[in-house]
C-alpha angles and dihedrals in degrees: 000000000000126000144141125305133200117200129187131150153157094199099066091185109132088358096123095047085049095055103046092045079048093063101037089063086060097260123155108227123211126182158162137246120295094014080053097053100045094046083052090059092049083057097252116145107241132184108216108238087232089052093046086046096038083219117102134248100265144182094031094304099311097116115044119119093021089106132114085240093070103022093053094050085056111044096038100127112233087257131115093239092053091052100042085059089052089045100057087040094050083235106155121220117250108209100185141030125204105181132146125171139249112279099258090159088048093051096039095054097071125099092232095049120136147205100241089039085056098050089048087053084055095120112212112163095039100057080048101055085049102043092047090047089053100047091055097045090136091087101359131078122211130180128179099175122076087214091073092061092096101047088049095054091049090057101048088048088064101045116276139353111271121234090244087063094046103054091043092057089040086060096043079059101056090055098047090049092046095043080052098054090043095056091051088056093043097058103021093080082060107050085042080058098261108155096226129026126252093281102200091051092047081058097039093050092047088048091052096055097042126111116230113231122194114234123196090254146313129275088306127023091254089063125076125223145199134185107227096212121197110223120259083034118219138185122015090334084062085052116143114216112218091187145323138097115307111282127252135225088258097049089053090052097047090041091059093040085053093043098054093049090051094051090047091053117108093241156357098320152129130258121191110197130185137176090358091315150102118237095167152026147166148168131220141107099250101071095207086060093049090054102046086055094047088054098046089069093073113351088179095056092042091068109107085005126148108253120209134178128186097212140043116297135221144206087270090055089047100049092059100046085056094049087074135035114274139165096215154344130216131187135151089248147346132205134227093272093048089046083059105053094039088052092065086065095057092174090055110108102233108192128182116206145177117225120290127293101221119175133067121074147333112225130193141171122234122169105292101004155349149326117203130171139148115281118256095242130155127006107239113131089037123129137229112191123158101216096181136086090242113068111215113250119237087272103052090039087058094039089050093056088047087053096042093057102044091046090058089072087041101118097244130285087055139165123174130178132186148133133268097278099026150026116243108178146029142196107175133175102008132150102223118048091225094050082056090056095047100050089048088053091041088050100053089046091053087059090047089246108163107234094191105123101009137143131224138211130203117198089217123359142313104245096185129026097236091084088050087041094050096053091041089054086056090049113272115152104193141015133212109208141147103248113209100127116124074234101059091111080058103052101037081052090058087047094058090041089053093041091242125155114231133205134187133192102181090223120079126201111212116181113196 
């Protein structure tokens, strides 16, 4: 089959050897401005839109393939009714479609973007030439991706498109018309001096151009899952598996709640998370070091954990993750040693990551509908006031920042204490602030940690000095928290009577 075919397009990628092939097969090409030119210098006959219309280019360009001449080629249904009106109009058929849309998202990302630079980036033919192809996949073909050129070419070389294809490329439209709109209503509040996006359309347009990934199953093995990727994929979701079983919904879950900690640590180190949790974590730059010490918080809890590491790992490293039972490890890269070992637990998920994304939105489900909020990334803008009569020494200072940052992906209410190249202890989930203290106390004693000399960490305030009173009691000697309690007088007073160092930061991080 040979028909007519209508290119425009803002992605010029493959777009000379389409063309060409195009022609070879015996198509006829019509196109518009700046896609026309550039399939001419290729060498590629072209008709002109406002040749095949008999009506000019106008406003600038705005208006170009908004005419019946091309509309009505590309929406004719395949009947006899539909063809005898084209004929008697001298209205030629178009077959196939290759349109993809100015780059919003590209223009809008710059920091000098502006509001009359975006309006002029609102792309309307295009999303009509699309919309009205789709709609009538039944006889028409329509591709928005460069990475179907070759598929469509493959199709045409053989006779005509198959429904199958159609209607695979009808749907591929749709989303690519409706991520487009949904950019342009997630950033347009802000260049029009809203202070946050529109937040469901900033879902909605992530989700659209997503790629939808199997998983072996949901939260349980009766429930299905998918990983929604972004494309290009970033973070723990552009992971790459060396080897392992499929992952599940919760090891995915597990894996990014590992991977953030590790990004927010203070330096090269190990986090061991499980259940949402972490039950382990240590700094140091040999990464078998680090993990020993991220074990050694709660050996017990780190059995069937997630394992990540925010630098290359080696053979030692690997030798000690295999000598217990884990889901899955992560690190930003393995060498050959470390290949080796991984590959005698063939069931072990190996990823390979690069750093966290961070960033984008927080989603939830609530009956009936949605929670979305910023995510809680970086820590700029943060204090750091000691607000007692002691001053925290250089190691509990740096024990203090260790402990701030793990207890921020400490499912609240949470209390963490550790030392300076470790965490010891963790009381996560609670409902009462002090239960949490206690359990992270009663934790760290159960692995024979000795507490003398440590720091803690709360994830909001204390709103009461008995939390502050009960790790002082096992031996911790300062504590990092946010402040904000109309009790704070009475806390930071318990802390001068005990002895205890006390540090806010005026911002909590609950996790809930």
């Amino acid at each position: 089959m040979a028909g007519i075919a209508l290119i425009s397009v803002s992605d010029k990628t493959g777009l000379d050897e389409l063309g060409l092939e195009l022609r070879a097969l015996g198509w006829k090409v019509i196109s518009t401005g700046g896609t026309a030119r550039a399939l001419s210098e290729a060498g590629c006959e072209v008709l002109e839109v406002s040749r095949h219309t008999g009506f000019p280019e106008i406003l600038d360009g705005r208006v170009k393939t908004l005419h019946p001449r091309v509309f009505a080629g590309i929406l004719a249904a395949p009947t006899a009714e539909h063809e005898a009106e084209l004929s008697e109009l001298e209205i030629p058929n178009i077959d196939l479609v290759v349109v993809n849309l100015y780059p919003f998202r590209e223009s809008v990302a710059r920091d000098d973007a502006d509001l009359e630079e975006a309006v002029e980036q609102i792309d309307i033919g295009g999303p009509s030439l699309i919309r009205a192809a789709a709609k009538n996949h039944a006889r028409v073909t329509v591709v928005v991706d460069p990475m179907d050129y070759a598929e469509v070419l493959a199709e045409f070389s053989t006779g005509e498109s198959s429904d199958d294809f159609r209607r695979r490329m009808a749907v591929k439209a749709f989303r690519h018309t409706a991520a487009y709109d949904s950019v342009i209503a997630a950033h347009l509040p802000r260049l029009m001096g809203e202070e946050r996006p529109d937040a469901a359309a900033e879902v909605a347009e992530a989700l659209l151009r997503c790629q939808e990934v199997e998983l072996r199953y949901g939260e349980n093995p009766h429930q299905w899952g998918v990983l929604a990727r972004s494309e290009p994929a970033a973070g723990l979701a552009g992971s790459r598996q060396i080897q392992g079983k499929a992952l599940s919904y919760n090891n995915l879950g597990d894996a990014t709640g590992a991977w953030r900690l590790v990004w927010d640590l203070p330096g090269a180190g190990v986090a061991v998370i499980k259940h949402a949790n972490p039950c382990g974590v240590g700094l140091d730059d040999n990464m078998a070091e680090a993990f020993r010490k991220a074990r050694a918080t709660d050996p017990v809890s780190a059995f069937g954990g997630v394992i990540a590491a925010n630098q290359e790992v080696d053979g030692a490293f690997a030798e000690m993750v295999v000598e217990q039972f884990a889901e899955v490890v992560i690190a930003p890269g393995y060498d050959d040693a470390a290949r080796d070992v991984f590959a005698r637990k063939k069931n072990l998920r190996v990823l390979e990551a690069q750093p966290a994304a961070g960033g984008g939105l927080v989603v939830r489900d609530v009956d009936g509908g949605f929670l979305i909020q910023g995510s809680d990334t970086g820590w700029e803008g943060e204090e750091r006031e000691i607000v007692t009569e002691r001053t925290p020494n250089e190691d509990e200072l740096r024990a203090l920042e260790l402990a701030w940052r793990v207890v921020k992906h400490v499912g609240s209410n949470g209390i963490v204490v550790g030392v300076e190249d470790r965490i010891i202890g963790i009381g996560a989930g609670q409902m009462s602030r002090v239960d949490a203290a206690k359990i992270s106390v009663a934790k760290a004693a159960e692995m024979d940690h000795d507490l003398a000399d440590s720091v803690a960490a709360s994830d909001a305030f204390f709103p009461f000095p008995d939390g502050v009173e009960a790790l002082h009691a096992a031996g911790v000697r300062a504590v990092i928290q946010p402040g904000g309690s109309i009790r704070d007088n009475e806390v930071i007073a318990a802390c001068n009577q005990l002895g205890v160092a006390m540090v806010l930061t005026r911002r909590r991080h609950f996790r809930h």
